[in-house]
C-alpha positions as CSV (number, residue, x, y, z in Angstrom):
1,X,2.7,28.7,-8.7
2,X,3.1,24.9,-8.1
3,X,0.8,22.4,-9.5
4,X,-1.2,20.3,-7.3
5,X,2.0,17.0,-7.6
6,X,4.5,19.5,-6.9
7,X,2.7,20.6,-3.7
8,X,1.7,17.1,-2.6
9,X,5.1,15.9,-2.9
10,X,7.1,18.9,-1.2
11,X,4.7,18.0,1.5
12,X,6.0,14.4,1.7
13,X,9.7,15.2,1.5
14,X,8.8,17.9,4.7
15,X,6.4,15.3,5.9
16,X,9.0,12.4,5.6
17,X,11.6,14.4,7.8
18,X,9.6,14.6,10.9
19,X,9.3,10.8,10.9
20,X,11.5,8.3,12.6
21,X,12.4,5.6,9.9
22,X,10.4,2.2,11.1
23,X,12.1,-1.4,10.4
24,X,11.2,-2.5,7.2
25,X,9.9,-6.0,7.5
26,X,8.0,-5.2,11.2
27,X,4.4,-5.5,10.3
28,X,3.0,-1.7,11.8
29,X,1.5,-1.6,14.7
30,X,-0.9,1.3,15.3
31,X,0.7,4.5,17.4
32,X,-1.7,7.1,17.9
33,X,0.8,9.5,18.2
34,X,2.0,8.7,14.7
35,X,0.5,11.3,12.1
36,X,0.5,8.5,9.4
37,X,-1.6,6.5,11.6
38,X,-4.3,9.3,11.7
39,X,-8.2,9.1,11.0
40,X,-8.7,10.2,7.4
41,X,-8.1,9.6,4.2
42,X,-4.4,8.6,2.6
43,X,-2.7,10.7,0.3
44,X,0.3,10.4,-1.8
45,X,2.6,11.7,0.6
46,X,1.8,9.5,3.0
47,X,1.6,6.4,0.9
48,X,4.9,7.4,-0.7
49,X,5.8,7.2,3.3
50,X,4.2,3.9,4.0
51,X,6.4,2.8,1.1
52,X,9.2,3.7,2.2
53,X,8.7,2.6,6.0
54,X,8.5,-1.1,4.5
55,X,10.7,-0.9,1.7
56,X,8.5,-1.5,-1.1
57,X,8.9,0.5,-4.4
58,X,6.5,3.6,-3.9
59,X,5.2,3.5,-7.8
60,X,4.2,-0.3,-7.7
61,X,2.2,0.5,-3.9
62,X,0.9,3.5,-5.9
63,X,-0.2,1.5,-8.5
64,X,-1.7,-1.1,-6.4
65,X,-3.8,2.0,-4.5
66,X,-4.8,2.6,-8.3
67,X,-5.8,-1.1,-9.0
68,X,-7.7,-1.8,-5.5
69,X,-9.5,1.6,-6.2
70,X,-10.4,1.8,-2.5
71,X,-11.6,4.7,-0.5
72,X,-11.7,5.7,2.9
73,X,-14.0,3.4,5.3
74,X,-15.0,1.8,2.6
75,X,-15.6,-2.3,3.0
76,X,-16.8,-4.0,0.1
77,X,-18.1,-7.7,-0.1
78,X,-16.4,-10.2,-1.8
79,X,-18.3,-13.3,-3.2
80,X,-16.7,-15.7,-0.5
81,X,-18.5,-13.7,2.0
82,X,-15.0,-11.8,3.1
83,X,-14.7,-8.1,2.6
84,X,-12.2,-5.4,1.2
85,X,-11.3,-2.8,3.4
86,X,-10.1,0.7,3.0
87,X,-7.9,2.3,0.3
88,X,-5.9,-0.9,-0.4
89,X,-8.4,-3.1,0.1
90,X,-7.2,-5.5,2.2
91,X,-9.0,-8.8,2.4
92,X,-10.3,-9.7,6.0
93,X,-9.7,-13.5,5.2
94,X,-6.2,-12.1,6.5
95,X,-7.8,-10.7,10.0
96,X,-10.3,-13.1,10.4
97,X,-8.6,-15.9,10.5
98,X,-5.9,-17.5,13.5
99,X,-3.4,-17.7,11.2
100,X,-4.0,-14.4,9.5
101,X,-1.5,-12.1,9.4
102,X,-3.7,-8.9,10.5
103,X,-5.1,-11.0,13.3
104,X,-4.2,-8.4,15.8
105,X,-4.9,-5.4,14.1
106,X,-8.2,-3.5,14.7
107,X,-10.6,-3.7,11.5
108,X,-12.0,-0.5,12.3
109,X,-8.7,1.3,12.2
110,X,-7.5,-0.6,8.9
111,X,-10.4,0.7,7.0
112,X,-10.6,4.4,8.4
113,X,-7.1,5.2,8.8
114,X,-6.2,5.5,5.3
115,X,-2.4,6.3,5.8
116,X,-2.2,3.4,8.4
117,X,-4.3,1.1,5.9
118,X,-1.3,2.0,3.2
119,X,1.4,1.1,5.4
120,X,-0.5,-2.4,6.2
121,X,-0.8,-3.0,2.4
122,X,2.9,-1.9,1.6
123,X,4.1,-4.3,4.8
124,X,2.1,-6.8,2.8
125,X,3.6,-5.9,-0.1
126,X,6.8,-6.6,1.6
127,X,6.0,-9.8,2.2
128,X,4.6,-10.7,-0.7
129,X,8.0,-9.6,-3.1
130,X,10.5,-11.5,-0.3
131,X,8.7,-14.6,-1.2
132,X,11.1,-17.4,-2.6
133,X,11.9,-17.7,-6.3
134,X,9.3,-16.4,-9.1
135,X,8.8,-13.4,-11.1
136,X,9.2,-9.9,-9.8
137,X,5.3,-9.1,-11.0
138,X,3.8,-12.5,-10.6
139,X,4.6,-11.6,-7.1
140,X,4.0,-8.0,-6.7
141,X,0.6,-9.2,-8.0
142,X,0.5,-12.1,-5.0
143,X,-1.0,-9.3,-3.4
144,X,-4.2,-9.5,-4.7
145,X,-4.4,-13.2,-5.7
146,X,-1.7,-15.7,-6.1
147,X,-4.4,-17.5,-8.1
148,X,-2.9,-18.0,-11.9
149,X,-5.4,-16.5,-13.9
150,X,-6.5,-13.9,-10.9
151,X,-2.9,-13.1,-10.5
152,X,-2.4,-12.3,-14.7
153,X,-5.5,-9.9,-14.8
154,X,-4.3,-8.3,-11.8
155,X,-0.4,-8.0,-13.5
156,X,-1.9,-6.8,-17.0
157,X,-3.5,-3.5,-14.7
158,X,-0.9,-3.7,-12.2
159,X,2.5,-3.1,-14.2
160,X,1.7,0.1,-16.8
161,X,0.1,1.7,-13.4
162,X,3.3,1.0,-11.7
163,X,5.0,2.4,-15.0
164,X,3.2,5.5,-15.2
165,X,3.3,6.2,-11.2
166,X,7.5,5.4,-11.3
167,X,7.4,8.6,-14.1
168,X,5.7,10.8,-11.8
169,X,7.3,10.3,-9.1
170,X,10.7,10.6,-10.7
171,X,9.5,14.3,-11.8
172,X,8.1,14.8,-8.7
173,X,10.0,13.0,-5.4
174,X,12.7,11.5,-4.3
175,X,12.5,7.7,-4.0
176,X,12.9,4.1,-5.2
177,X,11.7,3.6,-8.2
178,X,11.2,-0.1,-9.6
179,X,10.5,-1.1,-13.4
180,X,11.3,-5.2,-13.2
C-alpha cells in the first residue's frame, strides 16, 4: 500500500502528462479549461506543476506554500491596509495598483483557485530569482519582502523548508531540485 506522498506524487507525474508545457516566463493567464486553473484547493501535484510551468525549483515554491501558510479563499489583512490572498499569499499591492503586475488578473480567482494561485506565485517566483546580481536566497526571499531585515526573517524560514521539501521530493518525484 502506498503512503499518502507516494500517491500524491504518482498523481502529479500522471497529472503532469496530460498537460501542455506553458512558456516559462509568460505570466498565466486563467483558462477555464485548464484543470490547474480549477476552483479548489492546491495540492502538491499541482504546485509541483505550477513549478514546473514557470521554471522555478518545486522545493523552494513548496517551501514558500509552507512559509505564506495560506489556504484556500483565504484574504488576510496586512497592516498597510493591503491583503494576502490564497495559498501563496499574494499581496494585492501587486493587483491593485497600475503598475502592478497582477493588474489584470481577477482577485476572486487568485484567492479561490488554489492551483492557479500557485502558478501566479511561482511566475512570481520567476521573476523574482531572474532579477540582476544578488544572492540566490536573498532573492528567492524577494518574494515576500525585498526589505533587508523582512527579507532575512523570511530567508531564516524560507531555506531549511526548501531543504527539507528538495528531500521529499527527491524520494518521491521527479523534478528540479535546488539547494543554492
Amino acid at each position: 500500500m502506498r503512503s499518502g506522498f507516494a500517491k500524491a506524487a504518482a498523481a502529479a507525474a500522471a497529472f503532469a502528462g496530460l498537460l501542455a508545457p506553458l512558456v516559462a516566463g509568460a505570466m498565466p493567464q486563467l483558462n477555464e479549461g485548464d484543470p490547474l486553473h480549477r476552483v479548489g484547493p492546491a495540492d502538491i501535484p499541482c504546485v509541483i506543476q505550477a513549478a514546473l510551468r514557470q521554471g522555478v525549483p518545486a522545493n523552494v515554491l513548496l517551501a514558500v506554500a509552507s512559509v505564506e501558510s495560506g489556504k484556500n479563499g483565504q484574504y488576510v489583512r496586512n497592516t498597510n491596509g493591503t491583503d494576502d490572498l490564497g495559498h501563496f499569499q499574494l499581496n494585492t499591492i501587486h493587483f491593485d495598483t497600475q503598475a502592478g503586475v497582477f493588474r489584470r488578473v481577477n482577485k476572486i480567482d487568485a484567492a479561490w483557485r488554489g492551483c492557479y494561485n500557485a502558478e501566479l506565485a511561482a511566475w512570481f517566483l520567476r521573476q523574482r530569482l531572474d532579477a540582476p546580481g544578488g544572492d540566490y536566497w536573498v532573492k528567492a526571499a524577494n518574494y515576500h519582502s525585498a526589505t533587508a531585515e523582512y527579507n532575512s526573517i523570511y530567508r531564516r524560514k524560507l531555506i531549511p523548508l526548501a531543504a527539507r521539501w528538495g528531500r521529499w521530493i527527491q524520494a518521491n518525484f521527479p523534478t528540479t531540485i535546488s539547494y543554492n
